[in-house]
Structure formats: structure tokens, C-alpha cells
C-alpha positions as CSV (number, residue, x, y, z in Angstrom):
1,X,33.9,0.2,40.6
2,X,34.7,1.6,37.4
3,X,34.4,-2.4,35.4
4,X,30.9,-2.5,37.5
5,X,29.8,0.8,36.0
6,X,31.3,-0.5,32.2
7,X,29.3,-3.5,33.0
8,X,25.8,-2.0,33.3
9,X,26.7,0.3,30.2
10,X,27.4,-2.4,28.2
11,X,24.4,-4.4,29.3
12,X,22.2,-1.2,28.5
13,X,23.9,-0.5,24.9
14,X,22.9,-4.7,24.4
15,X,19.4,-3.8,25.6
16,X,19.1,-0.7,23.6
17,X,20.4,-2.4,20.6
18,X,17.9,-5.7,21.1
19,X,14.9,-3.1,21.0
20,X,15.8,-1.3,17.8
21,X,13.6,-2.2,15.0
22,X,14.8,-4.2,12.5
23,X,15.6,-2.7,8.7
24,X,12.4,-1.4,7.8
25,X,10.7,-3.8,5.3
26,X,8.5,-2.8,2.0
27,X,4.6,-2.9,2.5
28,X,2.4,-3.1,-0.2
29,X,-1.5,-2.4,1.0
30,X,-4.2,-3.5,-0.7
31,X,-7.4,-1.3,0.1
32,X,-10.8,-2.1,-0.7
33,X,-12.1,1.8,-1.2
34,X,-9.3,4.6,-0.9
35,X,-10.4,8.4,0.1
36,X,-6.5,10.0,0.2
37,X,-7.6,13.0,1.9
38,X,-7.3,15.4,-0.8
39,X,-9.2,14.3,-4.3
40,X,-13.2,14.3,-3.7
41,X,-12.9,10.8,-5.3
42,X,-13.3,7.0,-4.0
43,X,-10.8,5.0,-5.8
44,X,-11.2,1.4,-5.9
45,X,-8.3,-1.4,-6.8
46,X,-5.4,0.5,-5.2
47,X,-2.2,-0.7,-3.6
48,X,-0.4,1.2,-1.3
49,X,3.7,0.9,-1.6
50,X,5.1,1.6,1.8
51,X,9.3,1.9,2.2
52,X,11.2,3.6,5.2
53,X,7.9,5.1,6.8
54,X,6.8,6.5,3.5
55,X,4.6,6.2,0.8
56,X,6.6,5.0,-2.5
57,X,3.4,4.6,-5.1
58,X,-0.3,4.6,-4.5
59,X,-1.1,2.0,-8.0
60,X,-3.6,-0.2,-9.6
61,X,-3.1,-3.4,-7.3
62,X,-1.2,-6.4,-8.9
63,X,1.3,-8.8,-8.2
64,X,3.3,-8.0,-4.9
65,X,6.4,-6.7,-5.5
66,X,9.0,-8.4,-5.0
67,X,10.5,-8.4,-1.2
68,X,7.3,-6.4,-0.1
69,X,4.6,-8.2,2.3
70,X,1.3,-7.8,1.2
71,X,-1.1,-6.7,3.9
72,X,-4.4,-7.0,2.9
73,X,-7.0,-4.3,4.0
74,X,-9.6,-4.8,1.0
75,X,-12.2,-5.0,3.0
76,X,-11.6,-2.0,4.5
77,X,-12.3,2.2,3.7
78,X,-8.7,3.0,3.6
79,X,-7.9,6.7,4.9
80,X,-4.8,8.8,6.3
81,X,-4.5,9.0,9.8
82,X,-6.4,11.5,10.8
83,X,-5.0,14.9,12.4
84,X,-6.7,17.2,15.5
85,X,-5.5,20.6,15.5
86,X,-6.6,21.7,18.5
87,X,-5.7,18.8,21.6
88,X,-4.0,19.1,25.1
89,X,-2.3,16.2,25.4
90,X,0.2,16.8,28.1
91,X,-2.0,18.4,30.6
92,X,-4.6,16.7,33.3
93,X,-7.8,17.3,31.8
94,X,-10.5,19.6,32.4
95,X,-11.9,18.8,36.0
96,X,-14.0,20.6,39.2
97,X,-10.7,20.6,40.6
98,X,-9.3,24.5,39.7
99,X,-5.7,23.0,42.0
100,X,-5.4,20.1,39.7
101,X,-2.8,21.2,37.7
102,X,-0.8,22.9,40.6
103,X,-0.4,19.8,42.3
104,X,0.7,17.5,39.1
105,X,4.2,17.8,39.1
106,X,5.9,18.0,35.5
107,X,7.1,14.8,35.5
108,X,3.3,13.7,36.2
109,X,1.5,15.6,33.8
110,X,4.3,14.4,31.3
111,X,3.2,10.8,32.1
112,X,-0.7,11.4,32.0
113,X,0.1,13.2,28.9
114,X,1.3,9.9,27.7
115,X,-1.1,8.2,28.3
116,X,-3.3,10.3,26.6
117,X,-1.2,10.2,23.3
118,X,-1.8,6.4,23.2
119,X,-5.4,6.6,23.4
120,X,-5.4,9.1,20.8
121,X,-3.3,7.2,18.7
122,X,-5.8,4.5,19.1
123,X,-8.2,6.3,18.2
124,X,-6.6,6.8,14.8
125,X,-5.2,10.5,14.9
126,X,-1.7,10.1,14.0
127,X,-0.8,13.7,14.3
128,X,-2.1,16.4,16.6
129,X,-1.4,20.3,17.5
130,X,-1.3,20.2,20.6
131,X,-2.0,23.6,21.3
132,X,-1.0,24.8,25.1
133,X,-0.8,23.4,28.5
134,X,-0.7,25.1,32.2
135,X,2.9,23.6,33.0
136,X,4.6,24.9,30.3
137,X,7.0,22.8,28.1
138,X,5.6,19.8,29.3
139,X,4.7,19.2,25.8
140,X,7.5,19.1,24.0
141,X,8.9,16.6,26.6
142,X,5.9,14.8,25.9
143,X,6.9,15.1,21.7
144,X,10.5,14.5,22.1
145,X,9.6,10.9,24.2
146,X,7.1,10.2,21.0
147,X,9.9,11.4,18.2
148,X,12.6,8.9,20.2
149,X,9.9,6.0,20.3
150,X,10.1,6.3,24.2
151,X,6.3,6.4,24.5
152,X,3.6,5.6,21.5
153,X,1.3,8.3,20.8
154,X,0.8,10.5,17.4
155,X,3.1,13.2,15.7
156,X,3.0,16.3,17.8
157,X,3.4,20.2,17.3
158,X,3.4,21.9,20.5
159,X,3.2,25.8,22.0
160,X,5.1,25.4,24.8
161,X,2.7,27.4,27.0
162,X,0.0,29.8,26.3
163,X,1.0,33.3,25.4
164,X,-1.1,35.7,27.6
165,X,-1.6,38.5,29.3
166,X,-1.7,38.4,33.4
167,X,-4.4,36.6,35.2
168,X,-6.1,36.6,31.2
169,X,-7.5,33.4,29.9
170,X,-4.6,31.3,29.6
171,X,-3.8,31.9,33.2
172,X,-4.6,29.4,35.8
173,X,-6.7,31.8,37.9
174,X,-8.7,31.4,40.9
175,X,-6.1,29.2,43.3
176,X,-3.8,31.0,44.7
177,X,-2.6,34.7,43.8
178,X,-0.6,34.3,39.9
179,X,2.3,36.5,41.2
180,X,2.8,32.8,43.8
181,X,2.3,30.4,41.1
182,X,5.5,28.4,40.1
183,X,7.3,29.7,37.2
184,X,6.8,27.0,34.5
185,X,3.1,28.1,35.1
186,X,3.6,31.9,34.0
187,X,6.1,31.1,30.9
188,X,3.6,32.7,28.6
189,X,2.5,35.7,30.7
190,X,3.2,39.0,29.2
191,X,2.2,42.7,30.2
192,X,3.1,44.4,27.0
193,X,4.4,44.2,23.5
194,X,7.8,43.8,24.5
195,X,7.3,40.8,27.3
196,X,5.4,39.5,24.0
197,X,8.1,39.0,21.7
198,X,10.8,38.2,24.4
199,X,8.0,35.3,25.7
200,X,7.5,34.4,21.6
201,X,11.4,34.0,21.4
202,X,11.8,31.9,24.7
203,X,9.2,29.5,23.6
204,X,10.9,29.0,20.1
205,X,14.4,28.7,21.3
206,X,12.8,25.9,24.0
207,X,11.0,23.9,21.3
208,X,8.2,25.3,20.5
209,X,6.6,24.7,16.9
210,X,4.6,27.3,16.5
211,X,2.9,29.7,19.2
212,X,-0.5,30.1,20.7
213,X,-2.1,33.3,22.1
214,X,-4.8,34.2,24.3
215,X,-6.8,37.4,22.5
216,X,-9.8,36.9,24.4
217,X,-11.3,36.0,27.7
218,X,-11.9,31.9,28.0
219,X,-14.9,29.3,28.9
220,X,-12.6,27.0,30.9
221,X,-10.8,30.0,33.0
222,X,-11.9,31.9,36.3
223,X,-12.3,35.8,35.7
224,X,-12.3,35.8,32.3
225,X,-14.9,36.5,29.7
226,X,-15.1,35.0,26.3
227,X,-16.1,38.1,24.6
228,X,-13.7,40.6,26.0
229,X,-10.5,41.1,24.2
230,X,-7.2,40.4,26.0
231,X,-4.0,40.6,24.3
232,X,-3.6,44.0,22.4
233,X,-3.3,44.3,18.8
234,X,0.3,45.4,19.5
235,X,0.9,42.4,21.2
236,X,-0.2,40.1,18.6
237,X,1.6,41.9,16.5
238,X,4.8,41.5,18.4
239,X,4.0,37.8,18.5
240,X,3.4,37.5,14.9
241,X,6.3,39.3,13.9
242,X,8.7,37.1,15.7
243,X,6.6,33.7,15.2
244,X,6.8,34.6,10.9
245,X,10.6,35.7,10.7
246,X,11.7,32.0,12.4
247,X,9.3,29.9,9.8
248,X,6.8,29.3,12.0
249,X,2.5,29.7,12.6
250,X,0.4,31.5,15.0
251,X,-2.5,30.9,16.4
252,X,-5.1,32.8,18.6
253,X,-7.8,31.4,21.2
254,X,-10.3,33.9,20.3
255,X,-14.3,34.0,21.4
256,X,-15.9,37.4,20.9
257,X,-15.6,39.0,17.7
258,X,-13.2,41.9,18.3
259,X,-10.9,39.7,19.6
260,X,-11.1,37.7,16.6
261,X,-10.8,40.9,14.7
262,X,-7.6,42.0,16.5
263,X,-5.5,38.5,15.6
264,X,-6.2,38.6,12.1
265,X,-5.9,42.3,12.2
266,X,-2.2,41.2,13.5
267,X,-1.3,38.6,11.7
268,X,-2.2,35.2,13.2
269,X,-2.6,31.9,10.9
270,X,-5.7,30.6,12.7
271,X,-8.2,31.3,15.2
272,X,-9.4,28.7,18.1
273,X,-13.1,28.7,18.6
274,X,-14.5,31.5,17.0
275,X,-17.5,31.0,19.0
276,X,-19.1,34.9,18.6
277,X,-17.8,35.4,15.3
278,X,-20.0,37.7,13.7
279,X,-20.8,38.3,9.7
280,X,-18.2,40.8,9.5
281,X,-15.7,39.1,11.3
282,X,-16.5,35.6,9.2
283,X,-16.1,37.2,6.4
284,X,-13.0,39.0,7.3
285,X,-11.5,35.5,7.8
286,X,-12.5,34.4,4.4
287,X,-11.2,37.2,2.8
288,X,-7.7,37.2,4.9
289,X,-7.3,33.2,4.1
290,X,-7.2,32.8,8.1
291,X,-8.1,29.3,9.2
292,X,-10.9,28.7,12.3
293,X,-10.5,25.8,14.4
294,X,-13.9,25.2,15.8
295,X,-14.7,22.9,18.4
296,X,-18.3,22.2,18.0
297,X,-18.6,19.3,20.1
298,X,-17.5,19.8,23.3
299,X,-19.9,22.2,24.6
300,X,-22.4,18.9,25.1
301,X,-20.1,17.5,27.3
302,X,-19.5,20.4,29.2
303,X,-23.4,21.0,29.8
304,X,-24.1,17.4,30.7
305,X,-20.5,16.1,32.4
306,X,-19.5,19.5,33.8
307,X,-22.8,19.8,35.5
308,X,-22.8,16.4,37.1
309,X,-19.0,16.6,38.6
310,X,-19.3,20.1,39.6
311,X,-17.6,21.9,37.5
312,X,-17.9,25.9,38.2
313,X,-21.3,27.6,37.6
314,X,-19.4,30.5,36.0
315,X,-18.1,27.8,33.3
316,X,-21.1,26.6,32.8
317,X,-22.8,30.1,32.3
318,X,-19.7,30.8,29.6
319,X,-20.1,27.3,27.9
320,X,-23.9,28.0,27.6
321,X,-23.7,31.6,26.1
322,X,-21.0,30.1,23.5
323,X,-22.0,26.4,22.1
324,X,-25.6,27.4,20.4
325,X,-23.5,30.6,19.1
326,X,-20.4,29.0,18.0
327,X,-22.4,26.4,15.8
328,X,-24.6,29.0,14.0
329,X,-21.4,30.8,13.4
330,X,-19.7,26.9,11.9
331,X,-23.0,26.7,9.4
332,X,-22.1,30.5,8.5
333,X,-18.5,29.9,8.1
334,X,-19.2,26.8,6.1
335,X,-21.3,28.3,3.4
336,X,-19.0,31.6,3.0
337,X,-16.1,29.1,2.1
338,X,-14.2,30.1,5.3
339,X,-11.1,27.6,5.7
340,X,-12.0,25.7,8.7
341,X,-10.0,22.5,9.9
342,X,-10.9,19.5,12.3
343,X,-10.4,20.8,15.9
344,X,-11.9,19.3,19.0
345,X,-10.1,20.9,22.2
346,X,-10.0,17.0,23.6
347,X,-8.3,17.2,27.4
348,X,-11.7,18.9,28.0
349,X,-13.2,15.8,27.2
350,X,-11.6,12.3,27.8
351,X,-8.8,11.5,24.9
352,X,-9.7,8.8,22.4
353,X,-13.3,10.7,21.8
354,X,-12.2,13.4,19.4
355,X,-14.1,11.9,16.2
356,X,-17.2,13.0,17.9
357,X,-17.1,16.0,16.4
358,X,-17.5,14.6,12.9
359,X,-21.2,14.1,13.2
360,X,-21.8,17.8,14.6
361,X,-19.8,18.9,11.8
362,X,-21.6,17.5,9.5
363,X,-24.9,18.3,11.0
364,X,-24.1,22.2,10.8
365,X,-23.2,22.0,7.1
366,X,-20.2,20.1,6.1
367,X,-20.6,16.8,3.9
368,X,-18.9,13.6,5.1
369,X,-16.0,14.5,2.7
370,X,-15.3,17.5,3.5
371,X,-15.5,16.5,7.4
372,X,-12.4,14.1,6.4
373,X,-11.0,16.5,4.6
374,X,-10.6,18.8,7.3
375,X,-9.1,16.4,9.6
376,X,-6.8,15.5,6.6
377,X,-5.6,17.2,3.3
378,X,-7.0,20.3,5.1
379,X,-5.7,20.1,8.2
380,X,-2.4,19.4,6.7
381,X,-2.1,22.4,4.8
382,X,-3.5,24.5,8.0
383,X,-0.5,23.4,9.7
384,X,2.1,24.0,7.0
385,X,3.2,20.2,6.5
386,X,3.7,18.6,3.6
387,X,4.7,15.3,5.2
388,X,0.9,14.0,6.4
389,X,-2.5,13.8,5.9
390,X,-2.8,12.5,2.4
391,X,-2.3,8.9,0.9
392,X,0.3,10.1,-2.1
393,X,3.5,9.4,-2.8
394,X,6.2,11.5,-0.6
395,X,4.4,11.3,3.0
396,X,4.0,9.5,6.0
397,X,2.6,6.0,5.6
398,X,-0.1,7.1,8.5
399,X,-3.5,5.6,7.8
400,X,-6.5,4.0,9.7
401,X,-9.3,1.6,7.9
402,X,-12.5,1.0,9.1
403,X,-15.2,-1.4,7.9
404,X,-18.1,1.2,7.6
405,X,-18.2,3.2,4.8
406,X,-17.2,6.8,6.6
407,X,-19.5,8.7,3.4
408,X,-21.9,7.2,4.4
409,X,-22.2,7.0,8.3
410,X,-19.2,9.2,9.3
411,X,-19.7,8.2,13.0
412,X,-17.6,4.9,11.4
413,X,-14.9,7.2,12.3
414,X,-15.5,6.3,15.9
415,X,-14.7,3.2,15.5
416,X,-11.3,2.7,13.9
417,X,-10.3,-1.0,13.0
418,X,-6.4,-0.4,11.7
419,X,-4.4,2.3,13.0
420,X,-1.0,2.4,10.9
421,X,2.0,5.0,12.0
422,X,4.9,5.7,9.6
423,X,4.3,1.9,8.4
424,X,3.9,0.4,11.4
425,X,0.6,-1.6,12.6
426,X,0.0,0.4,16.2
427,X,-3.9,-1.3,16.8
């Protein structure tokens, strides 16, 4: 029994060791028209040098080097992978069913979710935040399968679960009575300032990257309202504290403008949505540096796809009060100089669609540059890393070309030719 058993073991080291990649060879990229994410300026005649997943030299193009394989993308707008901070990967999707994600086991809702990573991947976003799911820690399975090369899909920071307080917006409400729900359900519920530090530390010791809170009533949740405040300013507090002394962000799903008012009053990095932000609040954003991640888009698809499946008439009353609101309060945000990064909430949409958004974000007031930018550069720096979104020397060699010029139609974004991942061709 015991050479049987050393049998398979050996058999699996030989398999494991057949699908290792080999030594990682040098790339050198030549792109037609290069935007790296963080100049304002088309470059022309550059070669990318690629070695060990990262970029070595972005140069004048000449001779390849020697021992390097010249790929040649020169006819081809040449940009980083692209980064959605706001995604729920490793969660069903939004649906009439309210039971949905009570019957998905985690082991399920870990393989949807990777499924879903591929066809973002695909879609040319190389990195996400993936920012909360109903069965929590199902995400950073879902990251530690992508990190080992288990599963294809794009670099992920994860919140573990939503941090919230009882039957509040990051609940799953209306199915059965919370107090019944299974545990990994409720990691994030907490009735005071206390339960939201202990929850805060749980999360980070379990993997989380950075946290996400619930500090107002939600669209997509039973009993909630948008506008109505939830977690205290204590609580955020509590939250922030913790989050900030271990190195790492928060953010806050926040609607109605007190709400909003109350995170940044406590500390958090970024707000989710924004959708009621007011003049005072917008400008209390600006003047605090806090980011806004604003999903513009998905408010469409709610109105026309949520009302032909059925999706509750109380979330389509909350989606309607929000999405004119929300955009006015983009355009505002836009022209006050507000930080705002590329967010999209996709998982309430299907995966794969979140460049979308680009075309409503320039319609309310962004130019085409600054719309990459944001999903970029920008986003980069909203998330703390220093390690992607930009074609320079030092990061990840993640990029995507497309034949359109993006400046000038940047719905070309929607149509991704190349997808490349830490140097490797992945469509």
C-alpha cells in the first residue's frame, strides 16, 4: 500500500513539474501608438522590454535584443491592462432570485467566481478589487487559485466579506431570518464599535486586503434605503483605525450624503457609488483627497434587465431614485477635480461588460484620457500599488491592444484584441 501511495505521488510531482512554465523568456513589444496610463501623451516608435513578468525599458524601437522575441503589435493602441475597482467576482450575480446565494455552496460560488475571472480577464482587466461577497472569504480562495496559476483570471484584492451592521445593506435580507443564516454569511456583521474592529481584525488575519463597509442603506438589498446612514461614525472609525495601523485601505458603500459624510468624517480611502452626493459633500471629498468609485453604468441595465427577469420592485424604485442622481453628481465631481477612479460594480451585470462604463463616463464629463486614466494610472494609485497600471519600467508587463484608436472611439475598449498578463499572451 505504502509503494502504491509513493507511486501516485511521484506521478503527481512528474505532472506538476511537466506543467511548470518554462524559464521565462525576454519580450520586446513593438507598439504602433503607446498611452502608458499616466503621461497625457501618445508616443509613437516604442518597444516594450519585458523580463520575468516585468517591464525592463519602454525605448525608441530598434534592433531586437539579443535573446528577446519580438512580438509585434504595431498596428495596435498599446495600453496597460486595465483595472476595475469595484467587481464581485466570486459571488453568483445579481438575479430575481433573493435565495440564490444561500443555496450556492462555497465551493460553487468559488467556481462561478472562476469563471467570472476569465471572462474578465478576457475582457482585458488584468487587475480588479473585488470588493465584497455574501459568502464570505470566498474571495480570497478565488485570489489564492489565480496567485498559484490554478485558475486564469486577473490580479485580485479582496474584502473578505462586507463589514455591516445587522440586517443593514450588506446583509442578505429578506430569505430567511439573519440570526438563521449560516455563519460565513454574517462574517462582517457588527452591532457596535467594538464587534467593528474585532470583525476588521478577523478579516485581515483571514486574507483580507483591504476592508469594505456598508455606511448606508443599498439598491441591491431588501429593507434598506440608499440614503439612510448605517454604520456609525464610531464604527467607521473603529474600522479605520484598525484597517490604517496593519498597512492597509478602506472603503465605504455609501448612497445618501450623510452617509458619505460620516466615512470620510472617519477616515475611509474611498467611497462606492456616491450616488446622492451633494455639493457639500463633493466638495468635502475633494478637499479630504478621498477617492469615489462611481458606477455609472449599471443603473441601465438594472432598469431594462431587472425589469424583464423580475427583479424586486423595491430595487427597481431604489435604482431609479439613484442612477439620474448619481450621474449629475459624476459631472459635478468631475469638474470640482474630485479623484474618481474606474468602478463598474460588474456581478450586477454579466462579467466581461465592465468597459461599458467608459462611454457614460465620458458622456458626463470625462475625456477619453482621463477615462483610461482612471481605469489605469489612477486606479493604480487609488489602490496603493505601485506594481500595475502603467507601461514604465518596474511593473507588471499587463497590457491589452486594440485596433481602434480608444481617443478617439473609447467604446474600442469593448473590444480588446491582445490581452497580455505578467508577459504572458492570455487572448
Amino acid at each position: 500500500m505504502q509503494r502504491v501511495r509513493h507511486r501516485y505521488l511521484i506521478a503527481a510531482l512528474a505532472a506538476t513539474l511537466a506543467a511548470m512554465p518554462a524559464a521565462a523568456q525576454t519580450l520586446y513589444v513593438e507598439a504602433g501608438r503607446l498611452i502608458d496610463g499616466v503621461s497625457d501623451t501618445v508616443r509613437t516608435g516604442q518597444c516594450i522590454t519585458i523580463e520575468a513578468e516585468r517591464i525592463k525599458a519602454v525605448t525608441p524601437c530598434g534592433a531586437t535584443p539579443k535573446g528577446a522575441t519580438r512580438l509585434d503589435w504595431s498596428a495596435f493602441t498599446v495600453l496597460p491592462g486595465l483595472i476595475d475597482l469595484h467587481t464581485h467576482l466570486a459571488d453568483l450575480g445579481q438575479s430575481a432570485d433573493l435565495a440564490a446565494p444561500i443555496k450556492a455552496s462555497p465551493a460553487e460560488t468559488v467556481l462561478v467566481g472562476a469563471r467570472n475571472a476569465r471572462v474578465t480577464l478576457d475582457a482585458g482587466f488584468t487587475s480588479v478589487r473585488d470588493v465584497g461577497t455574501y459568502r464570505g472569504l470566498t474571495d480570497v480562495t478565488l485570489r489564492n487559485a489565480i496567485e498559484r496559476g490554478d485558475v486564469p483570471g486577473p490580479r485580485m484584492w479582496v474584502a473578505g466579506a462586507y463589514l455591516t451592521i445587522p440586517k443593514g445593506g450588506g446583509e442578505l435580507n429578506g430569505v430567511v431570518p439573519n440570526e438563521e443564516l449560516p455563519p460565513d454569511l454574517r462574517l462582517g456583521v457588527a452591532a457596535t464599535p467594538e464587534e467593528a474592529a474585532a470583525k476588521t481584525t478577523y478579516l485581515l488575519d483571514h486574507g483580507a486586503d483591504f476592508i469594505k463597509t456598508i455606511a448606508t442603506g443599498a439598491v441591491l438589498a431588501m429593507g434598506t434605503e440608499p440614503g439612510a446612514p448605517e454604520l456609525t461614525v464610531d464604527q467607521l472609525r473603529a474600522i479605520v483605525r484598525v484597517a490604517h495601523a496593519r498597512g492597509k485601505k478602506v472603503t465605504a458603500h455609501a448612497h445618501g450624503a450623510i452617509g458619505i459624510q460620516n466615512a470620510i468624517n472617519a477616515g475611509v480611502d474611498s467611497i462606492e457609488h456616491a450616488s446622492l452626493a451633494d455639493e457639500a459633500t463633493l466638495r468635502l471629498a475633494k478637499k479630504r483627497g478621498t477617492w469615489l468609485a462611481m458606477d455609472i453604468y449599471n443603473g441601465d441595465y438594472i432598469e431594462d434587465v431587472g425589469a424583464k427577469e423580475g427583479w424586486p420592485a423595491e430595487y427597481l424604485r431604489k435604482n431609479r431614485e439613484t442612477t439620474v442622481a448619481q450621474r449629475a453628481a459624476f459631472r459635478r465631481a468631475v469638474a470640482l477635480g474630485v479623484n474618481i477612479g474606474f468602478a463598474t460594480d460588474a456581478g450586477v451585470y454579466p462579467h466581461g461588460l465592465n468597459a461599458r462604463q467608459f462611454r457614460y463616463m465620458v458622456k458626463y464629463g470625462m475625456t477619453p484620457m482621463q477615462t483610461i486614466q482612471s481605469a489605469t494610472g489612477r486606479a493604480a494609485v487609488e489602490m496603493g500599488r505601485e506594481d500595475v497600471g502603467a507601461i514604465v519600467p518596474g511593473r507588471y508587463a499587463d497590457m491589452i491592444a486594440v485596433k481602434a484608436d480608444p481617443l478617439a472611439d473609447i467604446a474600442a475598449l469593448e473590444k480588446i484584441d491582445h490581452v497580455m498578463k505578467g508577459g504572458t499572451i492570455v487572448r
